[in-house]
Z-matrix of the N, CA and C atoms (Angstrom, degrees):
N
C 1 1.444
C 2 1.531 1 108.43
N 3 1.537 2 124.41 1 115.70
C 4 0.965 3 122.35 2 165.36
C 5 1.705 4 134.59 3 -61.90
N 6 0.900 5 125.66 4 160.29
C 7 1.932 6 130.60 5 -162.15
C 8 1.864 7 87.14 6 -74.40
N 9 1.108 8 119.00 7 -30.58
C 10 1.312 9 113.52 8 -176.25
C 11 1.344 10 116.91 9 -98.36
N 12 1.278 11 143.69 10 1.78
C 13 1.025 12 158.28 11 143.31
C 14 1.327 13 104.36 12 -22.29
N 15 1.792 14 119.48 13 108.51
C 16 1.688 15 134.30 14 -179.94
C 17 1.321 16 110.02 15 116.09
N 18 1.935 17 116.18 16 -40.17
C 19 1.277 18 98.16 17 163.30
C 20 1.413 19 146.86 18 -81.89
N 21 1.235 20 106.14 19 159.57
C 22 1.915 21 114.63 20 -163.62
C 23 1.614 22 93.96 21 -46.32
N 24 1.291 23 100.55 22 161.09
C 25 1.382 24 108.26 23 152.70
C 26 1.578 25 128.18 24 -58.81
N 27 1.268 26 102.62 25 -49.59
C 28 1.462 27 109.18 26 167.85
C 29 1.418 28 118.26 27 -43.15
N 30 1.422 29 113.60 28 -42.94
C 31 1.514 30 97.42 29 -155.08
C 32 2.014 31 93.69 30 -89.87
N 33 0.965 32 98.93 31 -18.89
C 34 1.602 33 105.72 32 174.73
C 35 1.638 34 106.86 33 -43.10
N 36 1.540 35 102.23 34 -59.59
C 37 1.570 36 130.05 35 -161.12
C 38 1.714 37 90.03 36 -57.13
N 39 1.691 38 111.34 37 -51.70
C 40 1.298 39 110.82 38 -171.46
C 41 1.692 40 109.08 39 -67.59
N 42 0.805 41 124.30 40 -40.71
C 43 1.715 42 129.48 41 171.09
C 44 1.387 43 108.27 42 -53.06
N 45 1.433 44 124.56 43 -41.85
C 46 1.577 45 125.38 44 -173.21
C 47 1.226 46 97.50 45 -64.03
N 48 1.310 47 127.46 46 -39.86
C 49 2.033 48 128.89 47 -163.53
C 50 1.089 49 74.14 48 -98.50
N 51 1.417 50 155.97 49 -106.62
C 52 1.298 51 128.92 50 -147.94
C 53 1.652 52 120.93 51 -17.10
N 54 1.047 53 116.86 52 -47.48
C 55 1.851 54 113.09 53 -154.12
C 56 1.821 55 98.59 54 -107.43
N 57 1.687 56 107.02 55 -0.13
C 58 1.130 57 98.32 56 169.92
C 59 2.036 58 109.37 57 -108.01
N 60 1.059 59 105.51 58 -3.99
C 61 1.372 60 110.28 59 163.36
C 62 1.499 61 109.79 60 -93.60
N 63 0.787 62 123.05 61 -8.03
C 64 1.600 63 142.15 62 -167.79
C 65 1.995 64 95.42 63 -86.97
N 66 1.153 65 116.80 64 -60.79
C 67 1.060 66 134.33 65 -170.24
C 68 1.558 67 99.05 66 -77.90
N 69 1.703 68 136.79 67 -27.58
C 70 1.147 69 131.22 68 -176.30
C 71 1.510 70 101.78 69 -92.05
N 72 1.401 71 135.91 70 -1.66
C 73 1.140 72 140.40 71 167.47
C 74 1.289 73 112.55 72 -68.28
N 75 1.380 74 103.75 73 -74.58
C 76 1.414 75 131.63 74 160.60
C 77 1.483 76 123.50 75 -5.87
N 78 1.763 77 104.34 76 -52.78
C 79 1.378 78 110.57 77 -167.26
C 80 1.529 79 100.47 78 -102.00
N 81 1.179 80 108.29 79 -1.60
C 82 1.539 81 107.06 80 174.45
C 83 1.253 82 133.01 81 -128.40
N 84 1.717 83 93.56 82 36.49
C 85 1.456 84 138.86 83 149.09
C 86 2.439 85 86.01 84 67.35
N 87 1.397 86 113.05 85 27.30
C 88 1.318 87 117.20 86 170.24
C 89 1.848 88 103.87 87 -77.33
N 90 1.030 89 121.68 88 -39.88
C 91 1.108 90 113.20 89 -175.43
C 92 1.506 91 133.63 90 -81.83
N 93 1.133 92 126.28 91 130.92
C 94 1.782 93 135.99 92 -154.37
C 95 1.322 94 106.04 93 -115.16
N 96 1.494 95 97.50 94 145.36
C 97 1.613 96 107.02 95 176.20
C 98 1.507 97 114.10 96 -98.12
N 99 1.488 98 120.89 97 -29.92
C 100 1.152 99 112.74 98 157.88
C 101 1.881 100 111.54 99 -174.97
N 102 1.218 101 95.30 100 166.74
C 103 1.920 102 103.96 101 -157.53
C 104 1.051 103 93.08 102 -138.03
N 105 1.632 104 112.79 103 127.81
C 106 1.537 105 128.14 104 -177.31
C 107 1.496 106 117.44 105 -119.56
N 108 0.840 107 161.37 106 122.06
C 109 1.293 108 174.93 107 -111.66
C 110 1.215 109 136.42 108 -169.35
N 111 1.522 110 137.47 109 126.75
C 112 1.743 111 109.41 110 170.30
C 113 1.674 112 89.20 111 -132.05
N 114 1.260 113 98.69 112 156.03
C 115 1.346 114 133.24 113 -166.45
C 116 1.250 115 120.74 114 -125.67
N 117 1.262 116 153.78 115 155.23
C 118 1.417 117 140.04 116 150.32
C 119 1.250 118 131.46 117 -26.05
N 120 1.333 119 100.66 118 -25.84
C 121 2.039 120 103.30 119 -172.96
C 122 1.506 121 92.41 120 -99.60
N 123 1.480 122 131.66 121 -19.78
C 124 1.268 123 109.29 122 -172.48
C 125 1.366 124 90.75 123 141.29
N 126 1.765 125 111.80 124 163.37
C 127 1.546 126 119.35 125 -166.99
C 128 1.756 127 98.41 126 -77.21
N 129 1.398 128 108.72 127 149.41
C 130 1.426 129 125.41 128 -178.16
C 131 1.711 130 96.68 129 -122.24
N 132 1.354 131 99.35 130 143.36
C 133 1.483 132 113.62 131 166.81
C 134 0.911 133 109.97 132 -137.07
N 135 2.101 134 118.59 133 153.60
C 136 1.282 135 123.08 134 157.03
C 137 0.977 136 129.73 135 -138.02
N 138 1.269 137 132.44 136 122.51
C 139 1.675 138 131.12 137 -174.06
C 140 1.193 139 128.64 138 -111.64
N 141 1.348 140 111.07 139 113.34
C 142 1.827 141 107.56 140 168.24
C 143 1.935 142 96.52 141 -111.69
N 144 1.943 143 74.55 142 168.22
C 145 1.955 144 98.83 143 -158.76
C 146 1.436 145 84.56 144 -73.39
N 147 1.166 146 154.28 145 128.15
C 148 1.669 147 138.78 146 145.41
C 149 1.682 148 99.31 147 -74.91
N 150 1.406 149 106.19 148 151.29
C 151 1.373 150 108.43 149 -155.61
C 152 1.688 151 85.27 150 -125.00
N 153 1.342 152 111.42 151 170.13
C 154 1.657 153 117.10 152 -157.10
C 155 2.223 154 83.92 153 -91.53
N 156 1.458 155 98.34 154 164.95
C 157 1.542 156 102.93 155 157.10
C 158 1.447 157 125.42 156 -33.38
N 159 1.553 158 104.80 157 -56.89
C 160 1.410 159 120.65 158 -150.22
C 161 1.209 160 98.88 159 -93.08
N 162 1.619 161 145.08 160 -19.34
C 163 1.384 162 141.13 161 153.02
C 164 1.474 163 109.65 162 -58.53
N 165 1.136 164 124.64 163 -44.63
C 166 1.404 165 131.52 164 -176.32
C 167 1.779 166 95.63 165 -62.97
N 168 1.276 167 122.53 166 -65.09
C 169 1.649 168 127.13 167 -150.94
C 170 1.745 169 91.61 168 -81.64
N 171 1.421 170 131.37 169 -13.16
C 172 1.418 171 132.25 170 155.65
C 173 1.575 172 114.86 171 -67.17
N 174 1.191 173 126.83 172 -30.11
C 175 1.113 174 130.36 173 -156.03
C 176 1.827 175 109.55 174 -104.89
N 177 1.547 176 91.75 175 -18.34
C 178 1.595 177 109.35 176 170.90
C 179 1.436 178 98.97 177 -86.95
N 180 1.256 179 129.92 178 -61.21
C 181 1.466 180 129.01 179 -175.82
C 182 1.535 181 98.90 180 -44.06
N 183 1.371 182 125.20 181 -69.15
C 184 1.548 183 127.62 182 -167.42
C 185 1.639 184 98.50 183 -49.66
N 186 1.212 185 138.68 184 -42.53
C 187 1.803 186 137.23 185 -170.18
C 188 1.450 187 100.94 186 -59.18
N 189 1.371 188 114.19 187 -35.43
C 190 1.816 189 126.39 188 -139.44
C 191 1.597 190 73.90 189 -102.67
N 192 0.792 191 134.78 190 -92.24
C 193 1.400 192 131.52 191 -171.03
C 194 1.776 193 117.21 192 -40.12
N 195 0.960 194 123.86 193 -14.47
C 196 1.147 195 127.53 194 179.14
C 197 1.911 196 108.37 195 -91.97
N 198 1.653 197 105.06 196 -40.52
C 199 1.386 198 116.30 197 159.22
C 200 1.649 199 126.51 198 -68.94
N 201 1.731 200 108.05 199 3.70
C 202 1.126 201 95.23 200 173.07
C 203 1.627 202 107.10 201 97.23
N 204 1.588 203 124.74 202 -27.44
C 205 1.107 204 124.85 203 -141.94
C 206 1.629 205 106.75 204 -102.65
N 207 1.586 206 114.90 205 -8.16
C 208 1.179 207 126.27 206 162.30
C 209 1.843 208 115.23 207 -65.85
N 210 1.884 209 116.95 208 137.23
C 211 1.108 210 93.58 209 164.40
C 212 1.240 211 94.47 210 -140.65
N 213 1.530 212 107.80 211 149.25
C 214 1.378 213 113.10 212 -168.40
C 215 1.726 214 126.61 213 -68.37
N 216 0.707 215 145.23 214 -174.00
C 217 1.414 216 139.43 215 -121.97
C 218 1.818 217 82.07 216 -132.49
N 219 1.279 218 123.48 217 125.46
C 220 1.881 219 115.79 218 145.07
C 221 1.029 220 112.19 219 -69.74
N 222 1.620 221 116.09 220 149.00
C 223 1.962 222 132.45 221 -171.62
C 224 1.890 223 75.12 222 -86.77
N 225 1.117 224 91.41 223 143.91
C 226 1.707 225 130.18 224 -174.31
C 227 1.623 226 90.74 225 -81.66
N 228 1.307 227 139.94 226 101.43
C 229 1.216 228 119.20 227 109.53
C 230 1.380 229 155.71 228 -135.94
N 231 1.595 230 102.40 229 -165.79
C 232 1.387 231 114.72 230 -157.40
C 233 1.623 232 108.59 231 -77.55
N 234 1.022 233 138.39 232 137.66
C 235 1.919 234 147.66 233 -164.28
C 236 1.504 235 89.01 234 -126.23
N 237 1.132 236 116.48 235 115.40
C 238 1.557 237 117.44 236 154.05
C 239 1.387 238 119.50 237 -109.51
């Protein structure tokens, strides 16, 4: 039983473009760990988690496979 097992298709589809724009941020150094600021009322901060490649490209494999959209790999062989 997959972790996503109950949700719609839709919201799957929306999670796959989420975590695959997520991952195109990522590699194109768009995504921030945190932004500090001061303002008139006083300094403001904001922090998001940036998540590694391989959590991101795990988390796409697990969507894609859950959509069906994973296909498994043929064993390689050798013909002499």
């Amino acid at each position: 039983m997959s972790v996503f097992a109950g949700m719609p298709r839709e919201q799957l589809q929306a999670a796959l473009t989420a975590a695959q724009q997520a991952l195109i941020e990522l590699q194109t150094g768009k995504a921030f760990a945190s932004v500090s600021y001061s303002q008139g009322d006083g300094a403001k901060a904001v922090t998001r988690r940036v998540t590694t490649v391989a959590e991101c490209t795990a988390l796409i494999a697990q969507l894609q496979s859950a959509l069906g959209m994973r296909q498994r790999r043929r064993a390689f062989r050798f013909v002499f």
